[in-house]
C-alpha positions as CSV (number, residue, x, y, z in Angstrom):
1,X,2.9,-18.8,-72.5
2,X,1.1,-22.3,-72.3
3,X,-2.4,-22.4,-70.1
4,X,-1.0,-24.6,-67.8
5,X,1.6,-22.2,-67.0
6,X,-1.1,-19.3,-67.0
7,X,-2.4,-21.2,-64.7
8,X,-0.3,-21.9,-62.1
9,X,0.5,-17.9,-62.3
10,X,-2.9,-17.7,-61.4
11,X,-3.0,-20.2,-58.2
12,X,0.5,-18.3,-56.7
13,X,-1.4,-14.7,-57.4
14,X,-4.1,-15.9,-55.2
15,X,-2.1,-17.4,-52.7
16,X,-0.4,-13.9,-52.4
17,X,-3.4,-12.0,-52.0
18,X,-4.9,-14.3,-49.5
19,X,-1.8,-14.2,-47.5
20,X,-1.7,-10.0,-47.7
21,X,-5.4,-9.9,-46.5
22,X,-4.2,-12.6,-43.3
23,X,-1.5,-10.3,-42.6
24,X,-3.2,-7.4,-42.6
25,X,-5.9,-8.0,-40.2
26,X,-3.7,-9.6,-38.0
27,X,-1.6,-6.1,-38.0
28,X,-5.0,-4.0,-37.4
29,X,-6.2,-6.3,-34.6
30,X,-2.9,-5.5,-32.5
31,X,-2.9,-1.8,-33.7
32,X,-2.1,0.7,-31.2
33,X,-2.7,-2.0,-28.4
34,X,-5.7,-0.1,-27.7
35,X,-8.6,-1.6,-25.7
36,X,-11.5,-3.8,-27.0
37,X,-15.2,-2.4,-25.7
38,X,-17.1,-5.0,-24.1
39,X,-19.1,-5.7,-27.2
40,X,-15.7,-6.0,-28.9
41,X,-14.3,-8.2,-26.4
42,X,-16.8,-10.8,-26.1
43,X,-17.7,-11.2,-29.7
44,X,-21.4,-12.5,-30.1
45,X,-22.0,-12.7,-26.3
46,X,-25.2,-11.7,-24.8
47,X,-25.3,-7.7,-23.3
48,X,-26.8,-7.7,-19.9
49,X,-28.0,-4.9,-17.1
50,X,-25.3,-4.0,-14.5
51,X,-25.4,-1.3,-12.0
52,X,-22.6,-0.1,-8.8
53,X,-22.6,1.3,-5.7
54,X,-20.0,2.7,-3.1
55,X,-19.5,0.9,-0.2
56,X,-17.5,0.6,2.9
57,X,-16.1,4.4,2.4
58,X,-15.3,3.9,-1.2
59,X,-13.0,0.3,-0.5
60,X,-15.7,-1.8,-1.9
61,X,-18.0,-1.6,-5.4
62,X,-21.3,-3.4,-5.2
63,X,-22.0,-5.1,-8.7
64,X,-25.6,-5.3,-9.2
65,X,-26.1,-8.0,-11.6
66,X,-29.2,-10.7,-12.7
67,X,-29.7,-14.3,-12.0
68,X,-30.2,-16.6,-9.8
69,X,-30.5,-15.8,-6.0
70,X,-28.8,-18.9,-4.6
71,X,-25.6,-18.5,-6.9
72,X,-24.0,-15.1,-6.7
73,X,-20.8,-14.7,-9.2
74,X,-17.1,-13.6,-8.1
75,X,-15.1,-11.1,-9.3
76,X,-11.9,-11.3,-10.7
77,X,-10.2,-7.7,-11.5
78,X,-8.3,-8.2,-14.6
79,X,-7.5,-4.3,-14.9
80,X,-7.6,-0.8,-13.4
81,X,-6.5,1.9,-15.5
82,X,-7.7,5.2,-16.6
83,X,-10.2,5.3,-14.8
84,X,-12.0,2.2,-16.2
85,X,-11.9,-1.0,-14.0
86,X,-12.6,-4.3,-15.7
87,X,-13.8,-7.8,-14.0
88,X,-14.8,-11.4,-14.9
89,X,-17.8,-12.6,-13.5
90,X,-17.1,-16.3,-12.4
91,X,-19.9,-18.9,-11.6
92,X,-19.6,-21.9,-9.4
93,X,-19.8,-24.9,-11.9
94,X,-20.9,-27.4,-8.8
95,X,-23.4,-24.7,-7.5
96,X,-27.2,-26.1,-7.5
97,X,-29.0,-22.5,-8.1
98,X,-32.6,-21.6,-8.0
99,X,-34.2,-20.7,-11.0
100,X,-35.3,-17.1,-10.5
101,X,-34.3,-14.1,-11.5
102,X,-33.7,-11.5,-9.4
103,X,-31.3,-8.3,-8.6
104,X,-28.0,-9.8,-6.9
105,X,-25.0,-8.0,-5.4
106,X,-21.0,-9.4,-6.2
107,X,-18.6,-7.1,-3.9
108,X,-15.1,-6.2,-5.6
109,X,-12.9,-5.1,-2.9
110,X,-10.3,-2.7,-4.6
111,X,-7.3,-2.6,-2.7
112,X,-6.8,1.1,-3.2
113,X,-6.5,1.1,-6.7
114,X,-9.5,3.4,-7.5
115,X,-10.2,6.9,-6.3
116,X,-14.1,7.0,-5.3
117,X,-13.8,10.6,-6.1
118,X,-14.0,10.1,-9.5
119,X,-16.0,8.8,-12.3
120,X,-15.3,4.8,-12.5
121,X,-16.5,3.2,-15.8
122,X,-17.0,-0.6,-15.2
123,X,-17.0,-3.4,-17.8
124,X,-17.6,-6.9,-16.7
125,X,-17.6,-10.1,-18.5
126,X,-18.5,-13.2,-18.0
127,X,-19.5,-17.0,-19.4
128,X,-21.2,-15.7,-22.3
129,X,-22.3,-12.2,-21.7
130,X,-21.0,-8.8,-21.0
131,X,-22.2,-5.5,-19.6
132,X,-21.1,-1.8,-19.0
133,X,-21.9,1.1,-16.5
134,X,-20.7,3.9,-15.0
135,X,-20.5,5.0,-11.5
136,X,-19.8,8.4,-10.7
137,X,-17.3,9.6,-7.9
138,X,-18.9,11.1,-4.7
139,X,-16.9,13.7,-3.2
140,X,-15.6,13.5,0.4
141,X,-14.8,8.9,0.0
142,X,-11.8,7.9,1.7
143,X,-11.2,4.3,1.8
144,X,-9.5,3.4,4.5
145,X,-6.5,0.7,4.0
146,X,-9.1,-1.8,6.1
147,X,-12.1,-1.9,6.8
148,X,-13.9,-1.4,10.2
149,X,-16.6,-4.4,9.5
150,X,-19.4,-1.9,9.9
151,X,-22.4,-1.5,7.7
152,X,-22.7,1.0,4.6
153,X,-25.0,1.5,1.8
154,X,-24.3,3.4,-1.3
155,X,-27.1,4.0,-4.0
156,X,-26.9,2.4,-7.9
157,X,-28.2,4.4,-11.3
158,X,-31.7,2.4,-10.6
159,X,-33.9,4.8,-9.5
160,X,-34.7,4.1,-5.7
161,X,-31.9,1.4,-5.4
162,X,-29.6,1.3,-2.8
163,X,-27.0,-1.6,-1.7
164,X,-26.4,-2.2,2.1
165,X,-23.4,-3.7,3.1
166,X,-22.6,-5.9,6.0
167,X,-20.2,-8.5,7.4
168,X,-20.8,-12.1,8.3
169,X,-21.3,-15.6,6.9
170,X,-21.2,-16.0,3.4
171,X,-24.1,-18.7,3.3
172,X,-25.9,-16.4,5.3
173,X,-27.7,-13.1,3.4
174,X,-29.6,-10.5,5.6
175,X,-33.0,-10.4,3.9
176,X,-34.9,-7.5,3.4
177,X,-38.3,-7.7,4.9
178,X,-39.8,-4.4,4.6
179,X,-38.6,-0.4,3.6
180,X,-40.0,2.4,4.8
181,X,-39.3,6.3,3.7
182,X,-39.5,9.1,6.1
183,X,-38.6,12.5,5.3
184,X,-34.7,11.6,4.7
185,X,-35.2,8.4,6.6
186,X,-35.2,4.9,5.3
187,X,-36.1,2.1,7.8
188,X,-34.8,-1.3,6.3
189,X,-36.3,-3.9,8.5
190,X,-35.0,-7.5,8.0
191,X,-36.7,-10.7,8.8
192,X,-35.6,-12.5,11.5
193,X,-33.2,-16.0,10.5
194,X,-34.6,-19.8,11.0
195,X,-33.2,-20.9,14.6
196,X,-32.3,-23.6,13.2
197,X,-30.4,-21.9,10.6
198,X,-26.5,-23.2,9.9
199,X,-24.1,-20.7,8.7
200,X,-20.3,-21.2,7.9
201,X,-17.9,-19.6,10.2
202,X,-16.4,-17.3,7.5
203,X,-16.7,-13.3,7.4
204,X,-17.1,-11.4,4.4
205,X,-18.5,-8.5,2.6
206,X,-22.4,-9.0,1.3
207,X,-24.7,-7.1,-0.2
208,X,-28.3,-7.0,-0.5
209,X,-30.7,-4.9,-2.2
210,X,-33.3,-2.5,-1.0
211,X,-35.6,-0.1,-3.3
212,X,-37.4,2.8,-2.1
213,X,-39.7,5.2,-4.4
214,X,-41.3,7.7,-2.2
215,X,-38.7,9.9,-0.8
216,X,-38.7,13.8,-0.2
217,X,-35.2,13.8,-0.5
218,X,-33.1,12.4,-2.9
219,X,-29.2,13.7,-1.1
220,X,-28.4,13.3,2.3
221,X,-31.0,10.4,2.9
222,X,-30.1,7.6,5.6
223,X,-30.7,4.5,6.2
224,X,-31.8,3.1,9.3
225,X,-31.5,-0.5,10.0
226,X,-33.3,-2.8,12.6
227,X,-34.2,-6.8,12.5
228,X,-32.0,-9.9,12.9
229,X,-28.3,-8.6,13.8
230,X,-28.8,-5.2,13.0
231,X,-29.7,-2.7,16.3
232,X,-31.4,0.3,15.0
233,X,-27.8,1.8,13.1
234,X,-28.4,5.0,10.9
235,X,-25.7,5.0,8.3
236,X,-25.4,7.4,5.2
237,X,-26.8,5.9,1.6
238,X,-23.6,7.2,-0.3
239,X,-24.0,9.2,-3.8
240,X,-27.5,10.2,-5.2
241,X,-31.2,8.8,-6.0
């Protein structure tokens, strides 16, 4: 056989191997069409701290996420099956945001589609990063089909951390002023808003965040809230501390 023929032997063996080793990953990517983990999923993104609550009878999760308090994300639920729920974090491109960094609360109202009685796994993923936890069902949740605009608070996997839940403008956040733990008691006092403060007309579900570290109780414990809108209601901080 001549070398040049050797040779182009050669260049067609290569081209056949390299063409096998395509084909094959492309086959074990779409294996089994089993889902990607979040580290998986979003390739060389960053990993980043997320916590959830229970709100509003088990209708609502509170995402606890970290950035900027001015700019909270949206969800978008992409799936809800087997007892994993996943989101997409979306920012608002046009958004000016302050530049601290602080514990912030996206509500993902779910329709029904989760039982609160059971274990929910949640991944979330967003421009650039991803993050993972789980929330564990609390027996006796029954979402209603709406909800009855009151407020509710449900505690995260951050020890002392509880979300309360209210209804109202969505450019005007409650804000925590001061927490107070008494016996099973926790007075959330919130500071009172400018007069000449200017809200939008909308209502909506919004979280805040409250920590308390000195409690003698870490089941059954309530929160009592007083300040701007809020008269002095007691309301049950769902799960455990």
């Amino acid at each position: 056989m001549s070398r040049s023929a050797r040779t182009a032997l050669s260049v067609v063996g290569i081209a056949l191997l390299v063409a096998g080793a395509l084909t094959g990953c492309a086959t074990a990517i779409g294996a089994g069409g089993s889902a990607s983990t979040p580290s998986e999923s979003a390739g060389a993104s960053n990993e980043i701290e997320v916590d959830a609550a229970w709100l509003d009878g088990g209708r609502i999760v509170g995402l606890v996420t970290y950035g900027s308090s001015t700019c909270i994300p949206t969800a978008v639920i992409e799936t809800v099956e087997n007892g994993v729920l996943e989101v997409s974090l979306v920012d608002d491109p046009d958004a000016a945001c302050t530049r601290d960094m602080v514990p912030r609360v996206t509500p993902i109202e779910l329709m029904g589609d989760v039982d609160p009685t059971q274990d929910l796994e949640i991944r979330v993923t967003g421009e650039g990063y991803y993050g993972d936890t789980d929330l564990d069902g609390v027996a006796g949740l029954a979402p209603a089909a709406e909800t009855d605009y009151l407020p509710t608070a449900g505690w995260t996997d951050e020890d002392g951390q509880f979300i309360i839940l209210s209804w109202g403008s969505s450019t005007c956040l409650p804000v925590v002023e001061d927490v107070v733990a008494a016996g099973s008691d926790v007075t959330v006092t919130f500071a009172t808003p400018p007069a000449d403060q200017a809200c939008t007309m909308d209502m909506v579900p919004r979280g805040v965040i409250a920590q308390v570290m000195d409690l003698d109780e870490d089941d059954d414990v309530f929160a009592i809230l007083q300040g701007a809108e809020f008269a002095g209601a007691r309301i049950p901080i769902v799960g455990s501390n």
